[in-house]
KEKE-3310 file (N, C-alpha, C; in steps of 0.2 Angstrom, whole numbers, plus 5000, padded with zeros to 4 digits):
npx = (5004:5003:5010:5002:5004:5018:5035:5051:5051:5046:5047:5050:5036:5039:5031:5033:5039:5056:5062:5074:5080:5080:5080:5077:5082:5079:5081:5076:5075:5062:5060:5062:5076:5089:5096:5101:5105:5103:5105:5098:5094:5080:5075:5079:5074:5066:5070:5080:5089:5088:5096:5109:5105:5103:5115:5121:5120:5126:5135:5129:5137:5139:5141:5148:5155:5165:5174:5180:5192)
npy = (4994:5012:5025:5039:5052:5051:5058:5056:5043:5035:5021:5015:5005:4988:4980:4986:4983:4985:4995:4997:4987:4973:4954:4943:4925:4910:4894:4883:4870:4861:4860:4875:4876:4888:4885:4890:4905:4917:4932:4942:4953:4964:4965:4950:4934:4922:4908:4908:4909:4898:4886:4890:4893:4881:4874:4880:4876:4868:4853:4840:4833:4818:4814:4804:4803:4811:4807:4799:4807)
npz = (5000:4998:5003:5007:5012:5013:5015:5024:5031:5023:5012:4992:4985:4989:4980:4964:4950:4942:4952:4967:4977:4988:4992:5003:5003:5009:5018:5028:5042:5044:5060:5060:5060:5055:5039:5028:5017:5007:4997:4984:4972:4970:4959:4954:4947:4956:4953:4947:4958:4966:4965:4968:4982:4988:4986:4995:5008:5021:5025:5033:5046:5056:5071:5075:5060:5064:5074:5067:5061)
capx = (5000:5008:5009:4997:5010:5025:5037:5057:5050:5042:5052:5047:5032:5042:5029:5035:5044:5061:5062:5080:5078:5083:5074:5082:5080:5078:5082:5075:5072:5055:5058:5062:5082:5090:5101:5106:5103:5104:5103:5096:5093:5071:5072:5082:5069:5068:5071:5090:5092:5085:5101:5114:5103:5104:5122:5124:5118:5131:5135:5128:5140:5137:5146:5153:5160:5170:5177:5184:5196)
capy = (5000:5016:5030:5044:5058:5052:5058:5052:5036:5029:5020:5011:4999:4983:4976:4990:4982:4989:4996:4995:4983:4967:4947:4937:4920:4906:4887:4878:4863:4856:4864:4881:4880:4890:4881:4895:4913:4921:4939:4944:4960:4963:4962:4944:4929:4918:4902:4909:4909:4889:4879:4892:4892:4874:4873:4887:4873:4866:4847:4838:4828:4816:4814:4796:4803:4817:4804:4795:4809)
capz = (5000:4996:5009:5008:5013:5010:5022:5025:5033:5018:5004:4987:4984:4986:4973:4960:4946:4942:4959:4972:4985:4989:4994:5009:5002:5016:5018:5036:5042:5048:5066:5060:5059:5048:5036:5022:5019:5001:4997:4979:4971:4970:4950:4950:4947:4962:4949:4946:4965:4972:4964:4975:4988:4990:4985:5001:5014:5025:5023:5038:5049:5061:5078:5072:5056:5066:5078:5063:5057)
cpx = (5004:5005:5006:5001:5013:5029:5045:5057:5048:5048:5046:5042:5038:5039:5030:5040:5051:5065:5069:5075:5080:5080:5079:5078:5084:5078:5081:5072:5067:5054:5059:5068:5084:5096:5105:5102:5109:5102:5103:5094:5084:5070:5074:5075:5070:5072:5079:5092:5093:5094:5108:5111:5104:5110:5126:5124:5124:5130:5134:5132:5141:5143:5150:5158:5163:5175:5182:5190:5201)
cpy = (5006:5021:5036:5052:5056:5052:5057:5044:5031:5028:5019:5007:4995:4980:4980:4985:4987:4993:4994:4992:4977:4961:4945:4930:4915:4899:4885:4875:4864:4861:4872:4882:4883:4886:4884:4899:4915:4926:4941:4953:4959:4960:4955:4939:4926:4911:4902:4908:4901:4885:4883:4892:4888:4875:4876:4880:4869:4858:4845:4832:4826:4814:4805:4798:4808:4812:4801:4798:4809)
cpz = (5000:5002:5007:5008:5013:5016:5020:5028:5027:5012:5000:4990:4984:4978:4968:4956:4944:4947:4964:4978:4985:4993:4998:5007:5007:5015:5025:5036:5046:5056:5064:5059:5055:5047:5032:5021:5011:5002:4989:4979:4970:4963:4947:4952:4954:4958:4949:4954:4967:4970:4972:4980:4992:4993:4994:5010:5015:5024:5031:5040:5055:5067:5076:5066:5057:5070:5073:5060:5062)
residu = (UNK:UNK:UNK:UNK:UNK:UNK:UNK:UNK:UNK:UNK:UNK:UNK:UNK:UNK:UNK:UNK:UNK:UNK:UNK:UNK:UNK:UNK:UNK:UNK:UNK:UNK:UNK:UNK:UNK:UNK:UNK:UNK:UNK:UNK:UNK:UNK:UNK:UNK:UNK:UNK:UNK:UNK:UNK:UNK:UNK:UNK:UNK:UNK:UNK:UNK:UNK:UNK:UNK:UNK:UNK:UNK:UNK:UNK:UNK:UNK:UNK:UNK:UNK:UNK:UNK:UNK:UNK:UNK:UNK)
# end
């Protein structure tokens, strides 16, 4: 919704195409952990982000395969 008077408080429509701003894109497990944290610009696709998103998640390793090193 767009601000009525304006002001220094108010910015852009994020829904505004073309627009500066920026998406925090989120990866968590089941409970709620966070797993990986990307930062895009507003205008880039979501689609182009999911593969590094992924890629960004930490490799899960269990207490028997640390014991082992």
């Amino acid at each position: 919704m767009r601000a009525q008077r304006g002001g220094e408080a108010t910015g852009p429509n994020p829904v505004d195409r073309g627009k500066a701003g920026s998406k925090d894109h989120l990866v968590v497990d089941r409970n709620g952990l966070l797993l990986a944290v990307r930062l895009s610009a507003t205008n880039a696709h979501d689609s182009a982000q999911l593969l590094p998103l992924i890629d960004a998640i930490p490799p899960i390793i269990s207490p028997r395969e640390s014991l082992d090193v």
